[in-house]
C-alpha positions, 0 to 999 in steps of 0.5 A: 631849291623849293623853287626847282621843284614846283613844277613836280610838286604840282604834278604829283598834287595833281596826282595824289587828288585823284587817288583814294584817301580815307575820307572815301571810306565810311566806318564799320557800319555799326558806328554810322560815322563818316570823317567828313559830313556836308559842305562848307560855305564861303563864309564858314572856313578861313585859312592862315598860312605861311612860309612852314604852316598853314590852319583852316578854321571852319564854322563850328570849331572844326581846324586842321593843320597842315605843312606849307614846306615845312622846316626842311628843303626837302618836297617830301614835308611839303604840303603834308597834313599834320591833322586828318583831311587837311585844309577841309574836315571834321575830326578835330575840334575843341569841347568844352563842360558846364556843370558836367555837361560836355559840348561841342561848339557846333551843339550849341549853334541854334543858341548862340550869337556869333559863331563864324570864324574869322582870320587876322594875319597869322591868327584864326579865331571864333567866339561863341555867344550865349547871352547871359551864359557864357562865352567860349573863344577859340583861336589858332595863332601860327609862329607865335613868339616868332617861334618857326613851324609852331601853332598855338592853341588857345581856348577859354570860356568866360562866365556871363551868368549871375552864378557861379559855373564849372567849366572843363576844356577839352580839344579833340585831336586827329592826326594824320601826319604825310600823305595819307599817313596817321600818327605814331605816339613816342612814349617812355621810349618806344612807340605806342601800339595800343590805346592808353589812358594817362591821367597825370602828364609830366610837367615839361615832356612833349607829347611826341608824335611821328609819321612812322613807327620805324626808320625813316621816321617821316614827319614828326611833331610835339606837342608843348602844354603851358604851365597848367597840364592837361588833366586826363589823355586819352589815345585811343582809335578815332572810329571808337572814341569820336562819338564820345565827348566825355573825358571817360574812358573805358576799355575796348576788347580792340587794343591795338591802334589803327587810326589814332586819336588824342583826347586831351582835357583839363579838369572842371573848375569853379568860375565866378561870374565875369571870371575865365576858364583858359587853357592853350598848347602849342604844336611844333614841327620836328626836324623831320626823320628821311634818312632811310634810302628810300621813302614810302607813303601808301593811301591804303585805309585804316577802316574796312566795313561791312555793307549789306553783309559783306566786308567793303572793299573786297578789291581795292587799287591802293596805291604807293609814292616811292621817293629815292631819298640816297645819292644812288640811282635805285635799279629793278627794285620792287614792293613786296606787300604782306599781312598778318591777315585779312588780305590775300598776299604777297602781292609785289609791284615790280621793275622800280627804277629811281633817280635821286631824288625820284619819285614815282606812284604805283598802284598795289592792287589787293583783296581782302579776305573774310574775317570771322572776329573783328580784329587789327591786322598789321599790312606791311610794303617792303621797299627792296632792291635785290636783297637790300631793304631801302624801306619798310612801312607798316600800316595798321587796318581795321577788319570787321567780322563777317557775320556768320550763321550757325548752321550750314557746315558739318563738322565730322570727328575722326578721332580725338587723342588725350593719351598725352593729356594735358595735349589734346588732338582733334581730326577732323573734317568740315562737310558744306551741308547743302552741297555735300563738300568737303571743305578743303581750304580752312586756315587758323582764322576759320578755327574758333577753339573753346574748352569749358567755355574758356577760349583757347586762343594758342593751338596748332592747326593744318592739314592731316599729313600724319599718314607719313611722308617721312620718305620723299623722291622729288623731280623738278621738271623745268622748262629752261626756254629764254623767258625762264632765266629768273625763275632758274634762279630762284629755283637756285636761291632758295633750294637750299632752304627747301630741302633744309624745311624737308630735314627739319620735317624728319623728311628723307628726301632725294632730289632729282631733274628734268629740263626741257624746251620743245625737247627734252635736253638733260635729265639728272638722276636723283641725289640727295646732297642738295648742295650737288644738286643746287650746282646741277640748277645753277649749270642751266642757262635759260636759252632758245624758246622765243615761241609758245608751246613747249613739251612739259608732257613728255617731260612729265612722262620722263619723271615716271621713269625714275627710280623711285623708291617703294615707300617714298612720297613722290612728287613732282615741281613743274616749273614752266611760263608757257603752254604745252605741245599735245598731239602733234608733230612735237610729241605724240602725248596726249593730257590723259596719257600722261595723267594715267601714267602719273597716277600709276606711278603715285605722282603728284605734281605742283604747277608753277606756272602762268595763270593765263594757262591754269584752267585748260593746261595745268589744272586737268593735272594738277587736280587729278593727281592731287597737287597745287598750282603756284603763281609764277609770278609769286615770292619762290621761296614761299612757294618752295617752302609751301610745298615742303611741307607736304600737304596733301590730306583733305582732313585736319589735325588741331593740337593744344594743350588743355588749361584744365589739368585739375579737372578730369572731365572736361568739354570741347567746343570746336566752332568752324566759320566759312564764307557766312556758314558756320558749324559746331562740334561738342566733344566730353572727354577724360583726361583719363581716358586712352585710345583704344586700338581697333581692327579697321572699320573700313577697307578698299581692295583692289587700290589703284583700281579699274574697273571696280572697288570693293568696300568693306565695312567691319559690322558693329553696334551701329543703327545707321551706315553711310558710304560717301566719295568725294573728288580732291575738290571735295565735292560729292559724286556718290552716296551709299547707305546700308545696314551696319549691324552686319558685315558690309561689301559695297561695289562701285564702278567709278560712276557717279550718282548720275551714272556719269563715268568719272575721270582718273584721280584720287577719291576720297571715301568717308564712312559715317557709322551712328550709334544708338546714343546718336554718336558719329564714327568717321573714318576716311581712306584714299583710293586711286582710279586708273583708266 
């Protein structure tokens, strides 16, 4: 059987050279470390193998090991690495200690005689000479005992010298067992997922390691010690630890393991002269885990780095190898990519198709994000054919920070709330000082929380929707042309879960539908039994189209026209792959008409769309009445529960509970990092104190308006006073100052500082108010400007 897949094993060996692996990768830059280092002459490797293993020995004690075809007749164990970078790296070695002092083999070259590896049948071996000192002998002995699928390792260091030494052995082990794989520990029944220091190694139990942490489990080995065990283990991650020889071990604030590394030592002993020092192990294949319905291998790298200030590599082709291990044929399946973290996903690979035995590469195009704090994200591929998991695989990645100033961003009090202390609130704003913006787009990992100097790392954060949206009125507006049959059903799929995600919100909500092809063909009053309307969704069949463009405008001008409520949030979900009709023998709408008569209406509506047609066709509508565009192409049940959640404030809201309840007067430190800019607000507060109520420092009348808006500000005890609009993108457009001891009213004609006319759509006004103390009051409110 191995014979009838060379052909496909040589493609895909082909295949797999050109694609990226670790070693292409350099280490945060702060370590200057790099897993591979200078070429190797003829002379200065030798490689044994046979018909389950293979070991390279190169000059300096450097070894890899690796699969031939393994113990099984599957080509998935074959030509696998078992140790990084196999046959050709520099990541394992042995050590060796006199009187304390720790060294590798290559530390001593200059001094010692001998030094080149050599191979004799399934046996590698080196030795290293210092006349009159010591000799240190390593050796890899493939299927010793006849034993299959096992390579012994033995070292030692005999004493040369007149006196009496204290040798210690160590071996350095990095594993990267598959494809581009690493190693998962099997310890006390579970699997290992931060570093760990073992001082005492029980007598008899392997050191077990697998490919993967989850079913299938891939390729697996052990690792056997003779009779005298190992003094001191440490697993740790091979960036933090390679650099150290010692057999010391001190905790790193980064846990979690991405790219393991096993340092194994036996104690220093005293050895008399003409006396030796030795120790060995064996490493030996385990009947390898494929019993998933498919397998995966991904050579997505565990190390990101920083290069001149900027996180290396932003964009990134990965790829995936795609095996159907099942008896069926594997149909339109796909990848889905997600993270904790650091990348922009989903990210899907689509239309998989396998026979058994199959296999495929495909390529997972991914960008990173920033990272404010060095931290280990979890990056996951599901391998799913319908709704049916074949395999899952979870790679761990290290993210540096970005490095940050302290200046650049302000950050702007609304209001802090303690009236339910121990809970605290916080809202808020962020201004990009330079181009005087609102910062719209903050999540968790832009947020660093302190109180009294203590980090607050559980809190809840996201857009400040307490304005209310308890009652919502919703329209799909769909386009049910021929190419839209998958997006109809998952509009069907997952709207139950969406309106499930508005209940659980306390959202009153009713739902109603319009669809559309060059016409408008059916428009269904609102309801509020999602089950009625899931059937109204499911009675839809994608049909005609075949041509670009289609009428969404008179399909959105359709939605002004229901009956909404007064007091309800309105929106519309807009659901098209294709470009719009404007002004011709279709409709006689034009992009302006129907944005006005949206805005008029208090619509705000969410694309799901095409990218290709973003910028000119759905974001001049989107922008102006304050929505959000969607890939149509993305995941729609995240998309739909995205939109259930309402979000449409440009200020935040963070809440935690304080850990300082036996203290009265406590500080906050709320730090906000953003692209390289960083800002800081300091707030004293009481766990006393109480909100009080106030008249409104700050109202607009008329709202909507054309063609002008008065600003009333309430006079108070203030020194300074300054009015600033903002568009949804937060950017600046005007810029009042006036004298806030006295009662204010403020013109603005919907221009902006350059006299410019803007466009119709929500604004933004935030009035700022400083005290003598040099306090800031904030206060913000949202007007409407129609044409």
């Amino acid at each position: 059987m191995k014979q009838s897949i060379l052909f496909t094993l040589i493609l895909c060996g082909a295949l797999w050279a050109g694609l990226p692996d670790k070693s292409r990768y350099d280490l945060p830059s702060d370590l200057r470390l790099s897993k591979v280092s200078g070429d190797i002459g003829p002379n200065e490797s030798k490689m044994a193998e046979n018909e389950w293993l293979s070991a390279t020995l190169i000059f300096g004690g450097y070894f890899t090991l690796g699969t031939t075809h393994g113990l099984t007749d599957q080509m998935l164990d074959d030509r696998c690495g078992l140790t990084f970078g196999h046959p050709y790296a520099k990541t394992s070695y042995p050590v060796f200690s006199v009187d304390g002092v720790w060294y590798k083999t290559e530390d001593i070259i200059n001094d010692a005689v001998e030094n080149l590896p050599h191979a004799s049948g399934d046996t590698l071996y080196m030795e290293s000479l210092l006349p009159g000192r010591l000799i240190f002998r390593f050796s890899l002995i493939l299927n010793p005992q006849e034993e299959e699928g096992t390579v012994q390792i033995n070292l030692s260091v005999t004493n040369t010298d007149s006196v009496t030494h204290r040798y210690g052995l160590g071996l350095f082990f990095d594993p990267a067992l598959g494809q581009w794989g690493d190693g998962r520990v099997w310890l006390d029944e579970t699997f290992l997922s931060e570093e760990k220091l073992i001082t005492a190694w029980p007598a008899g139990l392997p050191l077990t390691l697998w490919e993967r942490d989850r079913s299938g489990k891939g390729l697996g080995m052990d690792i056997n010690f003779s009779e005298e065990l190992p003094d001191t283990i440490i697993l740790g991650n091979w960036p933090v630890f390679y650099n150290d020889i010692r057999p010391a071990y001190q905790q790193n604030d980064i846990k979690k393991l991405y790219d393991l590394l096993l340092k194994i030592y036996w104690a220093q002993e005293s050895t008399a002269p003409g006396q030796t020092r030795s120790e060995s192990l064996t490493v030996a294949l385990r009947e390898p885990d494929f019993s998933s319905s498919a397998f995966m291998r991904w050579d997505l790298p565990t190390v990101f780095q920083m290069d001149n200030g900027r996180l290396f590599p932003r964009s990134l082709s990965s790829y995936v190898q795609l095996t159907n291990t099942g008896q069926d044929q594997i149909q339109e399946a796909k990848v889905e990519v997600s993270a904790s973290a650091g990348f922009e996903t989903p990210v899907y690979i689509n239309g998989v198709n396998l026979q058994p035995d199959g296999q495929k590469t495909r390529k997972a195009d991914l960008r990173s994000n920033l990272v404010y704090e060095d931290k280990v994200v979890e990056v996951t591929a599901r391998f799913m054919e319908n709704d049916q998991v074949l395999d899952e695989l979870s790679r761990m990645v290290f993210m540096p920070a970005t490095p940050v100033s302290d200046t650049g961003l302000v950050v702007l009090l609304d209001s802090l709330i303690v009236e339910d202390f121990p809970k605290v609130s916080i809202r808020f704003n962020v201004q990009h000082k330079a181009g005087e913006y609102l910062i719209r787009d903050l999540s968790r990992e832009n947020i660093f929380l302190y109180e009294n100097s203590e980090r607050i790392g559980e809190f809840n954060f996201g857009k400040d929707t307490t304005g209310g949206a308890s009652t919502t009125d919703i329209v799909f507006v769909l386009d049910v042309t021929g190419s839209m049959s998958d997006e109809i059903n998952a509009v069907k799929n997952n709207i139950i879960e969406f309106t499930d995600s508005l209940a659980e919100r306390g959202v009153d909500y009713r739902l109603g539908m319009v669809t559309f092809l060059d016409t408008i063909e059916n428009v269904y009053p609102f309801t509020t039994d999602a089950q009625e309307f899931q059937d109204r969704v499911a009675e839809q069949r994608a049909h005609g189209g075949g041509d670009t463009p289609e009428n969404s405008l008179d399909a959105l001008l359709e939605t002004t026209k229901f009956p909404f409520r007064a007091n309800a949030k309105r929106i519309a979900i807009w659901i098209t792959d294709a470009n719009y009709h404007e002004n011709d023998n279709v409709t006689s709408s034009t992009k302006q008409q129907i944005i006005d008569a949206l805005l008029l209406n208090g619509i705000t509506v969410h694309s799901i769309g095409n990218t290709d047609y973003k910028s000119y066709y759905y974001d001049p509508i989107i922008q102006a009445t304050n929505g959000d565009f969607y890939d149509i192409d993305g995941n729609f049940r995240d998309i739909l529960l995205d939109i259930s959640r309402l979000n449409s404030a440009v200020g935040y809201l963070l809440s935690y509970t304080s850990p300082n309840t036996g203290t009265n007067s406590n500080t906050i430190d709320l730090d906000i990092r953003y692209e390289g800019l960083g800002g800081r607000l300091t707030l004293d507060y009481s766990a006393s104190s109480r909100s009080e109520a106030e008249e409104p420092l700050l109202s607009c009348y008329p709202n909507p308006f054309n063609p002008r808006i008065i600003l009333s500000i309430r006079p108070g005890k203030y020194i300074e006073g300054q009015i600033d609009i903002y568009n949804m993108l937060g950017q600046r457009l005007k810029k009042f100052t006036f004298d806030p001891s006295q009662k204010t009213k403020i013109s603005w004609d919907a221009r902006n500082q350059q006299g410019q006319q803007v466009s119709s759509g929500f604004y933004i006004v935030r009035l700022s108010l400083k005290d003598t103390t040099g306090e800031i009051v904030n206060r913000t409110a949202r007007i409407l400007y129609l044409k």
